[in-house]
C-alpha positions as CSV (number, residue, x, y, z in Angstrom):
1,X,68.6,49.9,98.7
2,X,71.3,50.2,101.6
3,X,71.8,48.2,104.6
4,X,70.3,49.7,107.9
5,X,72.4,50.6,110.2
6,X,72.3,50.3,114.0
7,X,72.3,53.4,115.8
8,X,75.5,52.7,117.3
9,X,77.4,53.1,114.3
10,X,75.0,56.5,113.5
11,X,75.8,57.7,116.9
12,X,79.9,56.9,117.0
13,X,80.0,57.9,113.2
14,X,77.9,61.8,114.0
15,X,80.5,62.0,116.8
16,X,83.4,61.6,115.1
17,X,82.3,63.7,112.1
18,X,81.0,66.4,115.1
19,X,84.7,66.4,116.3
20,X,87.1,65.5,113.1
21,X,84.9,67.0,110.1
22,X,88.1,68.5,108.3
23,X,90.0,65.5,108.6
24,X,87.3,63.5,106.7
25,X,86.6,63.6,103.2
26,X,84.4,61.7,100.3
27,X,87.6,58.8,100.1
28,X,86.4,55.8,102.1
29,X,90.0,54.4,102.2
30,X,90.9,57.5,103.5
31,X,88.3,57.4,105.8
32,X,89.3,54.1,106.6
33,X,92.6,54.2,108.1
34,X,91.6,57.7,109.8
35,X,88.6,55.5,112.0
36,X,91.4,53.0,112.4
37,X,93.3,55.3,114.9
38,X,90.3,57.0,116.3
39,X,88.0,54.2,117.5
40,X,89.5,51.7,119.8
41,X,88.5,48.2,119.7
42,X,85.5,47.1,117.8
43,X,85.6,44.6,115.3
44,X,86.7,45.4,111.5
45,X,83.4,44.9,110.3
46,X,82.0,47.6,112.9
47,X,84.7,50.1,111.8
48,X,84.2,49.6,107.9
49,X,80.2,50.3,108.9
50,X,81.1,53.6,110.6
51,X,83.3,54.7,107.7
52,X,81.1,54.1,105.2
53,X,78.2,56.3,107.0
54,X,81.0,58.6,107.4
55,X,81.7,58.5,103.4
56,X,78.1,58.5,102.8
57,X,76.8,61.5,105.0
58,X,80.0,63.7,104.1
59,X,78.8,62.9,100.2
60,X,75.2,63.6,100.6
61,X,76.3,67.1,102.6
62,X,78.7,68.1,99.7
63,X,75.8,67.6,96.9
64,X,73.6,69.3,99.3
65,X,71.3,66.7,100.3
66,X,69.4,67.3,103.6
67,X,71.2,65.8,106.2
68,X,69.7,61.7,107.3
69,X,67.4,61.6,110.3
70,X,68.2,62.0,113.8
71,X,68.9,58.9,115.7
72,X,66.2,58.0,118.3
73,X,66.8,60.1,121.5
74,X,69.4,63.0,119.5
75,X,67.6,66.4,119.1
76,X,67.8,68.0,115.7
77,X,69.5,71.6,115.9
């Protein structure tokens, strides 16, 4: 079973997908370097969390998984 994550990395990792989904794909490495230039400060640890709900969200949408559940206080569309 996975780690649970806080909601700050759900929230900053939904944003970024919200605004950059074509420049992510299933690649964490990839992913990696692209959070790099796009979140400033935070500690390498923080950034590694968001990329890998990044890399796990963007896999679960391409096998057509229904999507995680809304972080406390975000409406579902």
């Amino acid at each position: 079973m996975g780690n649970v994550k806080t909601e700050q990395i759900k929230r900053t990792a939904k944003e970024l997908i919200k605004r950059y989904h074509d420049r992510f794909n299933n690649n964490f490495e990839d992913n990696k370097h692209l959070v790099r230039s796009l979140v400033q400060g935070g500690t390498p640890k923080v950034k590694n969390q968001i990329t890998g709900y990044i890399t796990h969200t963007l896999a679960a949408e391409k096998k057509g998984l229904p999507a995680q559940a809304p972080v406390e206080g975000e409406e579902s569309v």
